[in-house]
C-alpha positions as a printed Julia matrix, in Angstrom:
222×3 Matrix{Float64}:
   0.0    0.0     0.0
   1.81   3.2    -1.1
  -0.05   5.72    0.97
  -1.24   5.58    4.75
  -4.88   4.37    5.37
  -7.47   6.41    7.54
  -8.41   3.48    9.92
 -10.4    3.41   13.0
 -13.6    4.23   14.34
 -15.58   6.55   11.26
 -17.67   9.45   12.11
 -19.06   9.15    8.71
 -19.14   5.29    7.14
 -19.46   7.12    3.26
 -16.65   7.36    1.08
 -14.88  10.34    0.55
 -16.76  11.71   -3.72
 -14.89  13.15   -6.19
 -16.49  14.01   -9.07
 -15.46  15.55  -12.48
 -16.97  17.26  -15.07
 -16.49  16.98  -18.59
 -16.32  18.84  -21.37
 -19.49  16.25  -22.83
 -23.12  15.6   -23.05
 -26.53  16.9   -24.36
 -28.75  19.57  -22.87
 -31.84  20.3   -24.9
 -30.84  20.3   -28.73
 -27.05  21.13  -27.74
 -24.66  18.38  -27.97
 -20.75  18.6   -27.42
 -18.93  16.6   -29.72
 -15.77  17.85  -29.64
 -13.21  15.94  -27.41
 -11.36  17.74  -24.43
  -7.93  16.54  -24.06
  -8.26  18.56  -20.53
 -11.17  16.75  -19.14
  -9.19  13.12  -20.15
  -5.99  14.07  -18.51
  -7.99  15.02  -15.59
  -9.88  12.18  -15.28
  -6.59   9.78  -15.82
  -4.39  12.11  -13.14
  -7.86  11.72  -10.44
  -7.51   7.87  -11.36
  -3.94   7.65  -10.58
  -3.84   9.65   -7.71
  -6.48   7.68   -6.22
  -4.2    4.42   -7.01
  -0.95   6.17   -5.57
  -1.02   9.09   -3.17
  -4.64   8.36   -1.87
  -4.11   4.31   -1.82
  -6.08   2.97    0.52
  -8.49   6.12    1.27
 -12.13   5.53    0.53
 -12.9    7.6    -2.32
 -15.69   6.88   -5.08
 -14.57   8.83   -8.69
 -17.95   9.73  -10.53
 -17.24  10.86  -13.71
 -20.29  13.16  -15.45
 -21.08  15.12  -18.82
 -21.04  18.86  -18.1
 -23.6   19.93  -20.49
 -26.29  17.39  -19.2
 -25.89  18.14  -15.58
 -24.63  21.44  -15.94
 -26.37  23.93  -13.0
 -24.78  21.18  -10.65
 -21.12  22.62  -10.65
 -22.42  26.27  -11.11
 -24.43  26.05   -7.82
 -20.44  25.64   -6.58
 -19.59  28.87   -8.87
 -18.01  26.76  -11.23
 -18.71  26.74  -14.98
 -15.72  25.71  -17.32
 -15.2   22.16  -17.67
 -13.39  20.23  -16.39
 -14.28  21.17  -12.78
 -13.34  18.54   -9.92
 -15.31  18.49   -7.02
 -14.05  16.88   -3.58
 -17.2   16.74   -1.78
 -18.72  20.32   -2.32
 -15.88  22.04   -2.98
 -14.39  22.8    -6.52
 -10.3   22.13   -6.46
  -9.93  22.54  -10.3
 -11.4   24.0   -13.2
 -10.61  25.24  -16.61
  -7.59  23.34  -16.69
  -5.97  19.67  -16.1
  -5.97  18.57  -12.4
  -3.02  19.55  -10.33
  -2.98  15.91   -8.4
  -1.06  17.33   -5.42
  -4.09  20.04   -4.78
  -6.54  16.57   -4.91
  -4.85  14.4    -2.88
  -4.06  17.26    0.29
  -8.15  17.86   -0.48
  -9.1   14.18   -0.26
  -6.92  13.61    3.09
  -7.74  16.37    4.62
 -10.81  15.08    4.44
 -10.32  11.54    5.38
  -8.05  12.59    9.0
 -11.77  14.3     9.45
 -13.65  11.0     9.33
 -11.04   8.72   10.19
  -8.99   8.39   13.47
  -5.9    7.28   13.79
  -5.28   3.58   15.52
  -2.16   1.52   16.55
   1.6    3.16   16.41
   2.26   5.09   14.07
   5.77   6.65   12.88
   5.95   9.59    9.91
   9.22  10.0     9.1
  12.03  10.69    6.67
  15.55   8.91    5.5
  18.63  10.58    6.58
  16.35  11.44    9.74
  18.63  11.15   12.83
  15.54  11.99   15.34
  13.2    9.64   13.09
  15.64   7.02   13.83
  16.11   7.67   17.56
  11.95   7.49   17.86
  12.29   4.23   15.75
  15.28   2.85   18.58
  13.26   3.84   21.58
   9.96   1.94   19.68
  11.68  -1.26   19.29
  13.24  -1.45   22.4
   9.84  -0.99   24.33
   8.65  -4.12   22.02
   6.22  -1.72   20.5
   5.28  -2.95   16.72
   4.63   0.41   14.59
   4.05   1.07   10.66
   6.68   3.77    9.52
   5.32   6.2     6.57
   7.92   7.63    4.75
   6.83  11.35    3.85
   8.9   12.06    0.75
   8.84   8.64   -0.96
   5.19   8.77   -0.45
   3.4   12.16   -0.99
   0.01  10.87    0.64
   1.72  10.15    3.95
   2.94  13.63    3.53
  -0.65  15.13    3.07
  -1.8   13.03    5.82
   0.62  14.12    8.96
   0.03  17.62    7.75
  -3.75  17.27    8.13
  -3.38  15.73   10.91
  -0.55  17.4    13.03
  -1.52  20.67   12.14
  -4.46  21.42   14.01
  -2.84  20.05   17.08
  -0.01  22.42   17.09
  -1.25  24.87   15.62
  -0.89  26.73   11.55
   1.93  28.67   12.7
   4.0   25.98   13.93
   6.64  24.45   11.59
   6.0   20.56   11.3
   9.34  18.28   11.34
   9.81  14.87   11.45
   8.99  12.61   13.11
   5.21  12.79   13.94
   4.51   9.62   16.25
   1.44   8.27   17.59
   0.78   5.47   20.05
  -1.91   3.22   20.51
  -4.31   5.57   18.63
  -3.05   8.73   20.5
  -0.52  11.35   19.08
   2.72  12.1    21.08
   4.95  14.09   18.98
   8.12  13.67   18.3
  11.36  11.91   19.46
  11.64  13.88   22.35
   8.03  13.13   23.32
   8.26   9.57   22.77
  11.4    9.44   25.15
   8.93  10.97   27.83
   5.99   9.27   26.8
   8.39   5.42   27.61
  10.09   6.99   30.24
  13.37   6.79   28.78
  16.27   9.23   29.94
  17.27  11.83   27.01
  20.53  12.2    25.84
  21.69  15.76   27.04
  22.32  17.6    23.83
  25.44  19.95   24.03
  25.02  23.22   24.68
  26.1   26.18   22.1
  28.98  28.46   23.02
  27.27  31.77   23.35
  29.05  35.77   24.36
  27.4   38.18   26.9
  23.56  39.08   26.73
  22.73  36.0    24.83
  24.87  36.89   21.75
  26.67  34.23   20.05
  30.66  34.16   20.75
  31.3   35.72   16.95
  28.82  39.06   17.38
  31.72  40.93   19.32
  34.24  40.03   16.61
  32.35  41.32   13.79
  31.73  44.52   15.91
  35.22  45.31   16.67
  36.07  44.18   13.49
């Protein structure tokens, strides 16, 4: 499974619709027949987003003909196909989907419906704190699934919906994001805590008077 699954107790058992509109249909004695190489790109990047980034997430793609349904996407204030809806809210239109805008949509909206359960670990490679919170993991004998954020965009879009409105829009999110047993901790720090395991005192930086670093009187005398 290339991207993290929404899993645990649902506050709302439906899957997550997208829907697109296409340059197509009839509407009275109107009929499009001429293809939109837009609306098929579209509907191929919603397919394979769904297969990649959102893997996993319930989603139902409806695909419709613009013309024949028409005043349903301009009750959104949409009008020029192709227009992608993620529930009720247009993410595209006018042009080809931008896949990363749809898949942040879609999980933002699954972390709504979805809780998280069991251990989980969002992290990176060349990650030395991801690494100590994987250590202090396996040597409490806890079992976790590890998401790696940059191999796998959806795990990305996922600990950003999710961490964010824990800590807050302002706040920078790093890896790792942990949670335990359903519940989120933080990061390696936290999970030290959280096990009761002694951290490592980090050394401290060599600093001049009032707080300064050491080098701010050089450059002033120099």
């Amino acid at each position: 499974m290339s991207s993290p699954t929404p899993s645990g107790p649902a506050t709302s058992p439906e899957p997550i619709r997208i829907t697109v509109y296409r340059w197509a249909g009839k509407w009275g004695p109107f009929k499009i027949k001429i293809p939109c190489g837009e609306c098929a790109v579209t509907v191929d990047i919603a397919k394979d987003t769904i297969g990649k980034e959102l893997a996993g997430v319930p989603v139902e793609l409806d695909v419709r003909e613009w013309l024949s349904e028409w005043w349903k996407p301009l009750r959104l204030g949409a009008w020029h196909a192709p227009i992608t809806v993620v529930e009720k809210e247009v993410v595209a239109e006018g042009e080809a989907l931008n896949r990363g805008v749809l898949a942040e949509k879609v999980m933002a909206e699954a972390t709504k419906r979805f809780a998280v359960t069991g251990t989980r670990l969002f992290g990176k490679d060349n990650c030395p704190h991801c690494e100590r919170a994987k250590t202090y993991l396996k040597d409490a004998g806890i079992a976790f699934t590890y998401h790696d954020v940059v191999a796998n965009p959806g795990a990305m879009y996922e600990m950003f919906a999710r961490v964010k409105p824990i800590v807050g829009p302002k706040t920078p999110i790093t890896t790792p994001q942990v949670w335990i047993d359903g519940a989120y901790i933080g990061g390696a720090d936290q999970v030290a805590r959280h096990l009761g395991i002694a951290e490592e005192k980090k050394p401290r930086k060599r600093r001049g008077f009032l707080g300064l670093p050491f080098w701010a009187g050089r450059r002033a005398a120099a």
